[in-house]
C-alpha positions in Angstrom: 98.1 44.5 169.1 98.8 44.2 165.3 98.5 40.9 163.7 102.2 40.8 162.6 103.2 41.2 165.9 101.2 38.6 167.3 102.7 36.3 165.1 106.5 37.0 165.8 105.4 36.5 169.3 103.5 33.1 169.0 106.8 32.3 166.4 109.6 33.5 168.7 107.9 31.9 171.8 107.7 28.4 169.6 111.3 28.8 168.7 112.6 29.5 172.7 110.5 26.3 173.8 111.7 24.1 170.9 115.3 25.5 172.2 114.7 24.7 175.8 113.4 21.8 175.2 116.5 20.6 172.8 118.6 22.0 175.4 117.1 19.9 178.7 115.5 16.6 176.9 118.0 16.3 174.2 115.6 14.5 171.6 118.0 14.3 168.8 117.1 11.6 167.8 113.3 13.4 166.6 115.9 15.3 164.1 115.0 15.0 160.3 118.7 13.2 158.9 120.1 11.9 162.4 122.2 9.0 161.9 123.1 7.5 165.5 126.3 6.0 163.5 127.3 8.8 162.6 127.3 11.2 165.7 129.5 10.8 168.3 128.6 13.4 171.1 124.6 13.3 170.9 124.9 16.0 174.0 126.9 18.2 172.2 124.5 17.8 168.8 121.7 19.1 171.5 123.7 21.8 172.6 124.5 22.9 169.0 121.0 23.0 168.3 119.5 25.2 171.3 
């Protein structure tokens, strides 16, 4: 396996987990400029970002 590949698969792998895991835990909260004032429907900021 070439090197580049390897690291689009270790990348795309990280990216579907981060998803999934945005998607069932909905950690927004962890989000870099999340203001709980300020959004209304944290499930659907979750949603957005999976």
């Amino acid at each position: 396996m070439e090197p580049l590949s390897l690291i689009r698969l270790i990348y795309g792998t990280f990216l579907i987990l981060r998803g999934l895991l945005f998607w069932r835990m909905k950690p927004v909260n962890i989000l870099a400029g999340y203001d709980e004032k300020k959004v209304m429907d944290k499930e659907g900021l979750a949603k957005w970002i999976s």
